[in-house]
N, C-alpha and C positions, 0 to 999 in steps of 0.2 A: 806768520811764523809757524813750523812743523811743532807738529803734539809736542811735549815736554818731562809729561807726566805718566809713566807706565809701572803699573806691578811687577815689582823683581822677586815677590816672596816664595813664587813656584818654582823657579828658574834654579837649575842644579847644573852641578861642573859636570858631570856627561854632556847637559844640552851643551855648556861653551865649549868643552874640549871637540864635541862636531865632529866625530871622528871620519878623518878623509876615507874616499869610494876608494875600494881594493887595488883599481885600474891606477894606475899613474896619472897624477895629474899636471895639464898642461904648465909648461913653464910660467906663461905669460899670464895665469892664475891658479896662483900656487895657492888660493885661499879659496877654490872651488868646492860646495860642499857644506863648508866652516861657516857657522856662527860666532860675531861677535856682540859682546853685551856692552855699549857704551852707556858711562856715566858721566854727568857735569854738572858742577857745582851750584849753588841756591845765586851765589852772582853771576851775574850777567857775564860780566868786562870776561867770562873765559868762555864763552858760548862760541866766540868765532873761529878759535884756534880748533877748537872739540870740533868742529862740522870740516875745517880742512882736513883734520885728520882722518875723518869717517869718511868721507868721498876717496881718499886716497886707501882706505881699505878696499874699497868696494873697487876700487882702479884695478887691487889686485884679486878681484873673486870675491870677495869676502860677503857673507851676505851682516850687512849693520842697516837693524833700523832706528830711528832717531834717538838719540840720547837721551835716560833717564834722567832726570834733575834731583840728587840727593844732598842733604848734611856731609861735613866732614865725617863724623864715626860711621853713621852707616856705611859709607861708600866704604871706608878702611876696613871695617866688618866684611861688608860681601866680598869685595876683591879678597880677601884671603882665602875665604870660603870655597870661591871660584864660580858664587852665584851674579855678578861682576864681571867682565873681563881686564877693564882697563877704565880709566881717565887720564889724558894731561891735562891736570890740572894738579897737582901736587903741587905745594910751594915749601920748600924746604933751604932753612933748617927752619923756619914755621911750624911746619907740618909735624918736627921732629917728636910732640908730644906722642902722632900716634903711632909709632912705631912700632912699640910693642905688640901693636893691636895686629899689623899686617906685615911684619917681618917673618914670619912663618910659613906663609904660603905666598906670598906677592914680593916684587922688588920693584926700584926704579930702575927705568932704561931709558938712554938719552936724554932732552934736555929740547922744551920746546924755546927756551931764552934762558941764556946764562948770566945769573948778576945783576941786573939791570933792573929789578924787579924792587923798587922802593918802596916803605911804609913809614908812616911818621903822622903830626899832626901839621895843621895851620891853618892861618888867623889871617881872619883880609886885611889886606896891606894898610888900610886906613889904621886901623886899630892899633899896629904893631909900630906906626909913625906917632898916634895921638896920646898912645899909655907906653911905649919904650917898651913892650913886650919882646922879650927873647927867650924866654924858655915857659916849660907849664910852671914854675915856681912861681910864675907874675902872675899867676889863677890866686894866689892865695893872700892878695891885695884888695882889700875892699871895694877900689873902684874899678878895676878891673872884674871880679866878678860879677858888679853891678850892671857893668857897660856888656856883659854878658850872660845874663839872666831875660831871659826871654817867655818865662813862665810864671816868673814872682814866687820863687821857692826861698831865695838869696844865694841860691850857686850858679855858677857858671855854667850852659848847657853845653853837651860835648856830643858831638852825632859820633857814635861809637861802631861797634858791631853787632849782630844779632846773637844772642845765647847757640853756642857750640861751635861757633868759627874759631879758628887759630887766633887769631887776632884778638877776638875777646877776653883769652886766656892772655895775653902780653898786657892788654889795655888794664885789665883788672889788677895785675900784679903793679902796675905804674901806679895806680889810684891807690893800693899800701904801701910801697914802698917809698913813694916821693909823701905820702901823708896828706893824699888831694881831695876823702871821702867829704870832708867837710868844707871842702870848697868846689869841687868840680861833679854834677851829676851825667852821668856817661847814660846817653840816649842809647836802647837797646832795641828800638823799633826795627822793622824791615828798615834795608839800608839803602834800597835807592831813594825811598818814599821820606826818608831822614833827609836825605841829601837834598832831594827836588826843595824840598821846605827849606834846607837854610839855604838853598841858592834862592829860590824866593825871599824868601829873608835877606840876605844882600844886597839885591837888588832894589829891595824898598828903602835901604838906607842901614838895617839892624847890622851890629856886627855876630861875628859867624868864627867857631871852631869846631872841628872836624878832623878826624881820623881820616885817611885814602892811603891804597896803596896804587901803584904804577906795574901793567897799564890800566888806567882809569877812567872815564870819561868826565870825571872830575879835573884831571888836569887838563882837558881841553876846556871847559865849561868854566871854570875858576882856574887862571893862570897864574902858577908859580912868578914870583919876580913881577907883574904885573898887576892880576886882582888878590892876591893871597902872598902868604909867606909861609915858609916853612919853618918851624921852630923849633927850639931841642928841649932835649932835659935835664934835669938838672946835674945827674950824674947818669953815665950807663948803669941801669938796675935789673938785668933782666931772669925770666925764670931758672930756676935751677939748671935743668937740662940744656939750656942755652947760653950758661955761662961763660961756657967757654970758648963762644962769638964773640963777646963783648967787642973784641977789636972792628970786628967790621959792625958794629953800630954807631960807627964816626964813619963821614966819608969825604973828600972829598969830591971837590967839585958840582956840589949840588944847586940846582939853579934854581935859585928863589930862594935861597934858605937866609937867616938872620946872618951865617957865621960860616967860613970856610975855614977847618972842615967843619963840615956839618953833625952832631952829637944830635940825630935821627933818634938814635935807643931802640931799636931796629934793626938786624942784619939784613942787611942787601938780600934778597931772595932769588934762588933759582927755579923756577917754573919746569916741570917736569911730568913725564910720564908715568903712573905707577900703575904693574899689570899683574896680573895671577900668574905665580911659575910655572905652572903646570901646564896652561897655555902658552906660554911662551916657548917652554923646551918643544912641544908638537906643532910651531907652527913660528920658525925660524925665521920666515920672511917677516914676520912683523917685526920682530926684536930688531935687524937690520934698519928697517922702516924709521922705528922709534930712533937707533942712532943716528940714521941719518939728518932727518931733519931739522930744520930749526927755523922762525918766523921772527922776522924782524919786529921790536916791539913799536917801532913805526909804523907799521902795517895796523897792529893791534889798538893802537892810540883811535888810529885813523877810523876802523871800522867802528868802532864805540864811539867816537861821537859822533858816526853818523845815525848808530842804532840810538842813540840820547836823542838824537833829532828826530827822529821817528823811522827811519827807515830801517825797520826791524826783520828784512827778507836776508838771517842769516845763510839758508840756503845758496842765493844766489850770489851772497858778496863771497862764500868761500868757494863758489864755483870760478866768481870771474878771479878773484885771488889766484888761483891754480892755472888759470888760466894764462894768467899774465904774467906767473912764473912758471911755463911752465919747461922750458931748460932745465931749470933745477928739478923740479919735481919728477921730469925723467930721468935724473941720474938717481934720483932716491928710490925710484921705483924698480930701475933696473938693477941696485944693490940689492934693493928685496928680493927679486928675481933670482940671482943671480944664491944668497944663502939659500936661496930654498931649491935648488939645481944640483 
């Protein structure tokens, strides 16, 4: 796998903004010249889409070397700055707490998947048949905590999120608002090394609850409707700033869930690109770019579990990815083209 880990703390909006050579530059790269500063998130499951998109800069000029690996605030921090240029990896209305932080200098443009993008918890299917589990309220039953306590504290363990993801801040408001502190202890370890352990755990027979969002390579590894369930809560309860989702925290048609619709307590997420404006308005072919594209979350399923299985040459799956679309990614490229003309 390509480096991960680079210092951004020198890096200033003159180096991104790269200003273009006096001469005109060729159509066919319009990003001759121009530096871009990619960032991607502490999870995995959005490494694959961040590397389609950085070959597809470079398709046009652009000079990107491999993507920094930050936190949610930092990345919101620099992209406004413009010490940052861009990640898609936004998930919003998730994301929405930081807004404040990078509405000043940064927006979203376009949309790497619309919708599609689920979070929720669940419980492998044995459990949810042998204790009648449907929602996190059935955490706060005796033998149901016991049949999930895996540490001998007397709570139920929950593989949660890491301290500063979006998601930790929705998990934590769940754990006061449903009233779960004294029954439910929310794992906050790294989150794949959570997970590898309760799919271990499963596998040995222990029962297993867990936070995932979609796409995951948790739901190829543990499958909705066959080794897991997806459960709800007990009422929609969610942060302030997001209360006024609540409706799309029911969905239907979710596969593997206890309950159609499914009461997730979660909005549906859209996956997005958020960039610095100031690079944006000097270099129009990207903004086009960001509109145009979009990756099926099929595609995205597929490459994480194969990176879960070991084959971690993100490189090259987003090169044959491009490859094997590449129809479409000429029409996107030549809409880039074509704004920056």
């Amino acid at each position: 796998m390509f480096s991960l880990k680079k210092s951004f703390a020198t890096l200033s909006a003159a180096t991104l903004l790269g200003a273009a050579p006096v001469a005109a530059i060729a159509q066919d790269n319009p990003g001759e010249g121009v530096s871009i500063v990619m960032a991607q998130p502490t999870w995995d499951t959005g490494w694959f889409h961040t590397e389609i998109y950085r070959q597809l800069f470079q398709e046009l000029g652009y000079t990107v070397d491999p993507a920094i690996t930050l936190d949610n605030p930092p990345f919101y921090q620099s992209v406004a700055l413009g010490d940052v240029t861009l990640w898609v990896d936004g998930w919003f209305p998730l994301h929405n707490t930081y807004e404040p932080i990078f509405s000043e200098g940064a927006e979203i443009v376009g949309a790497v998947a619309r919708g599609g993008a689920l979070e929720g918890y669940l419980v492998n299917r044995s459990a949810v048949e042998e204790f009648g589990i449907t929602s996190l309220e059935d955490f706060k039953r005796d033998d149901v905590k016991a049949a999930f306590d895996r540490n001998g504290d007397g709570l139920a363990d929950l593989v949660a999120c890491p301290p500063g993801w979006g998601c930790e801040i929705n998990i934590e408001h769940h754990m006061d608002a449903y009233g779960l502190r004294e029954h439910i202890n929310p794992i906050k370890a790294g989150y794949a090394a959570a997970m590898a352990d309760a799919v271990a755990a499963y596998e040995s027979g222990e029962n297993i609850l867990f936070y995932t969002w979609t796409p995951n390579w948790t739901v190829n590894e543990l499958v909705p409707g066959e080794d897991v369930m997806w459960i709800e809560v007990p009422e929609v309860d969610l942060p302030e700033d997001l209360m006024d989702l609540a409706d799309a925290a029911t969905l239907d048609g979710v596969e593997g869930c206890v309950n159609d619709p499914c009461m997730l307590g979660f909005p549906a997420n859209d996956i997005v690109p958020v960039v610095n404006s100031a690079f944006l308005e000097a270099n129009p072919a990207v903004g086009a770019l960001l509109d145009a594209v979009e990756i099926p979350l099929t595609d995205i399923y597929a490459q994480n579990a194969a990176m879960n299985a070991g084959d971690d040459d993100i490189e090259a799956q987003a090169s044959q990815w491009i490859e094997d679309n590449r129809d479409a990614v000429d029409g996107w490229l030549e809409a880039a083209r074509d704004a920056a003309s």
